[in-house]
N, C-alpha and C positions, 0 to 999 in steps of 0.2 A: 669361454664363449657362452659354454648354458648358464653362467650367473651372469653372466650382464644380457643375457635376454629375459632372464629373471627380472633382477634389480629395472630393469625397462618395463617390462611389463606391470611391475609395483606401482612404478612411477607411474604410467599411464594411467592406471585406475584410480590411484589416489589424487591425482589433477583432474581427471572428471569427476571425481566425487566433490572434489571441494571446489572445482566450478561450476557445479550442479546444486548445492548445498545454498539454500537462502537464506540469508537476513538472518542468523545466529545467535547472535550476540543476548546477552541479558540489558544489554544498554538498547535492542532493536524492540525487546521485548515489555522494556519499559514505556519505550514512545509508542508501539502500539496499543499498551495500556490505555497511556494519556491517550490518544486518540478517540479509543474507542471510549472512554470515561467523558471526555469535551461532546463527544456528540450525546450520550445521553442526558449531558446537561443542557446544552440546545432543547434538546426534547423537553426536559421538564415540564420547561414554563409554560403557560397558554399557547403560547403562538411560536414558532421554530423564528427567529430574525429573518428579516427578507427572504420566507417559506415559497410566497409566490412570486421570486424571481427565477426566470427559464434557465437552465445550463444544461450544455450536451451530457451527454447520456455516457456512462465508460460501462463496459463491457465486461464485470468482474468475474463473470462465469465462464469469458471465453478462456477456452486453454491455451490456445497456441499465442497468446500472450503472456510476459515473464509478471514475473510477480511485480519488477521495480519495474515496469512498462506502465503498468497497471496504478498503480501508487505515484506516478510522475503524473498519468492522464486526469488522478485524481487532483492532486496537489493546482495542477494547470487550473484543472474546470473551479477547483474555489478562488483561484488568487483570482478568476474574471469576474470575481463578484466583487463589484467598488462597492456597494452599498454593505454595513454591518461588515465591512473589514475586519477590524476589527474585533470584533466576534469570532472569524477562523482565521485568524493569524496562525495560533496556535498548533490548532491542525495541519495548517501549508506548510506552518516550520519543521512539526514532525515528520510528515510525509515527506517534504524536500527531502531530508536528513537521511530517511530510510533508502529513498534511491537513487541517491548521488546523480542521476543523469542533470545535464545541462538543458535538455531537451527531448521534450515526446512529440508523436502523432497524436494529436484528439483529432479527432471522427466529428462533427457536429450535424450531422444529417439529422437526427434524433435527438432533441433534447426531452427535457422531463424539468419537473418542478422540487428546484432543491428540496422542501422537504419531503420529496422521494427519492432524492440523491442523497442526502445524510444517514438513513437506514440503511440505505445499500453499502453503504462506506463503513458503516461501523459493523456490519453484517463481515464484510469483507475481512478488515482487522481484527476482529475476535478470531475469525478460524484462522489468520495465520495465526497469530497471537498463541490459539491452540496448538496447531501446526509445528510453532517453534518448541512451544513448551512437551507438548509429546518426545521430536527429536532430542531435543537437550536431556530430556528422562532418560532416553536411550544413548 
């Protein structure tokens, strides 16, 4: 009876670890690369593509939002840019990719001008990007 209250309690913690555990992978760590790499090449040129087109605002510093919450509201707010589609394809493919959901909450009360949204966004995926690469050190 005390080893299967053991072997239970093993259990327990090791399913909240790795339900608590985000975005892992070296395949997670590569598309936030590309990610974060697509957006400072936006930047380079003169002008960000459709810079002064409005999109709601996501929330990357709140905490009591998940990481793939956060990365789907992202994903969301570019694919509603019809204009330079093309341009963040790229990024909406990665970000879809990283957080599997079919659907998020975006907030639009608050919008900002994509090229103040694309900073925040690559700001965002560097620190996981870090984040990941730290855990996997460890």
């Amino acid at each position: 009876m005390h080893r299967t209250l053991k072997a239970a309690l093993v259990l327990l913690c090791l399913a909240e670890l790795v339900a608590s555990t985000p975005l892992v992978t070296s395949s997670s760590q590569l598309k936030l690369s590309d990610i974060t790499q697509g957006i400072q090449q936006l930047n380079k040129g003169a002008q960000v593509p459709c810079n002064d087109t409005r999109v709601a605002q996501v929330a990357f510093k709140d905490r009591k939002l998940s990481e793939h919450e956060l990365l789907c509201q992202a994903a969301t707010v570019l694919a509603k840019v019809t204009r330079c589609k093309k341009d963040y394809e790229p990024l909406i493919t990665n970000l879809q990719s990283l957080h599997g959901m079919t659907s998020c909450s975006l907030n639009t009360d608050n919008e900002i001008y994509l090229r103040n949204f694309l900073p925040a966004l690559g700001n965002y995926t560097q620190a996981l990007y870090r984040r990941i690469s730290a855990t996997a050190a460890n």
